[in-house]
C-alpha positions in Angstrom: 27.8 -89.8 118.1 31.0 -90.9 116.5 32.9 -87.8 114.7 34.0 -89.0 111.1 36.6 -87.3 111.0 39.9 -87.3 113.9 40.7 -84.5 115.3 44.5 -84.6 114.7 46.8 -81.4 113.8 45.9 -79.1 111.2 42.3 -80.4 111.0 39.9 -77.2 110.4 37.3 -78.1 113.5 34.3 -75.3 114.0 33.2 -74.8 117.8 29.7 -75.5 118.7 29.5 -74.5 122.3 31.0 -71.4 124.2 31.0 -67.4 123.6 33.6 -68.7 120.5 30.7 -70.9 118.7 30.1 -70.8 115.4 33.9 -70.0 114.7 36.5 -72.2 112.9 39.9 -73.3 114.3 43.0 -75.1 113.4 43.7 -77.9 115.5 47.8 -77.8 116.8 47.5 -80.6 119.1 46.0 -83.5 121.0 46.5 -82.6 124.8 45.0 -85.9 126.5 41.8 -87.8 125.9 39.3 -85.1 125.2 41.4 -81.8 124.8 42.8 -80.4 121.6 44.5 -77.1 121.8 43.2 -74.5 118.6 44.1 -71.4 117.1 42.4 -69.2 114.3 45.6 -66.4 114.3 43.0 -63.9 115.3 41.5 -64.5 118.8 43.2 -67.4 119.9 46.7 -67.2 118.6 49.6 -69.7 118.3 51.7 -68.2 121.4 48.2 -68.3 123.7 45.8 -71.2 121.9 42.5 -72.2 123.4 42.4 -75.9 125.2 38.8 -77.2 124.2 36.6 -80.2 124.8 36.7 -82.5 121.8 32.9 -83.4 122.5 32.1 -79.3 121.9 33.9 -79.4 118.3 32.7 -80.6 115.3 35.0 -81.4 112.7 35.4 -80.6 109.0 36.7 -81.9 106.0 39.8 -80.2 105.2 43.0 -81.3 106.8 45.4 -78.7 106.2 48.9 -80.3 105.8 51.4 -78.7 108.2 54.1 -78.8 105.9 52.6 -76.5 103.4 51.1 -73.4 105.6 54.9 -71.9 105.5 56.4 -73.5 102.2 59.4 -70.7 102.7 60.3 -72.9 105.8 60.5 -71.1 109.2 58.3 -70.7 112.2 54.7 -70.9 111.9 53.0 -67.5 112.2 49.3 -66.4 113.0 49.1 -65.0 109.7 49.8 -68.5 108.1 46.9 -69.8 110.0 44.4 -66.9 108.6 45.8 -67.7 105.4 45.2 -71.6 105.5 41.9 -71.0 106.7 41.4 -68.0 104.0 42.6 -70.5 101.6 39.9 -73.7 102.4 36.7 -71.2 102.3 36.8 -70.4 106.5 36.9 -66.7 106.3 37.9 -65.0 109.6 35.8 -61.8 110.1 37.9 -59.4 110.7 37.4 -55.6 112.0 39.2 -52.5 110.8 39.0 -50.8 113.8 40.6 -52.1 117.3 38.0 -52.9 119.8 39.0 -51.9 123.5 
């Protein structure tokens, strides 16, 4: 089945297979045919993203424009991906104590 929406950067895609399904992701680029790299600023962040099959993503709605995660200008952070995803209803659980 056809996705109706691309997968092209900043596009809010939720994983359905792997130990990371369920969870949403920010698309930061194409890498080939059928890989897309993602980061949620939590797990996967921007310096170490996660390569995934396009075929085990299903994607949502909201396009997050680029140019409006940092409006201050400046390097993108992790925070300004849990804030865009915050922002467009994709909560990221997050624990108050460390794990490990």
């Amino acid at each position: 089945m056809k996705e109706p929406f691309s997968l092209e950067r900043g596009r809010v895609v939720e994983s359905t297979q792997g130990r990371d399904k369920g969870k949403t992701f920010l698309v930061l680029e194409q890498c080939g045919k059928d890989l897309v790299l993602i980061a949620d600023g939590m797990n996967h962040k921007l310096s170490n993203p996660k390569k995934k099959k396009t075929k085990h993503l299903r994607a949502k709605p909201v396009l997050v424009d680029w140019n409006t995660i940092r409006p201050e200008g400046g390097k993108v952070q992790d925070s300004d991906l849990r804030r865009a995803l915050e922002q467009n209803g994709f909560a990221v659980e997050r624990s108050l104590c460390k794990e490990g």
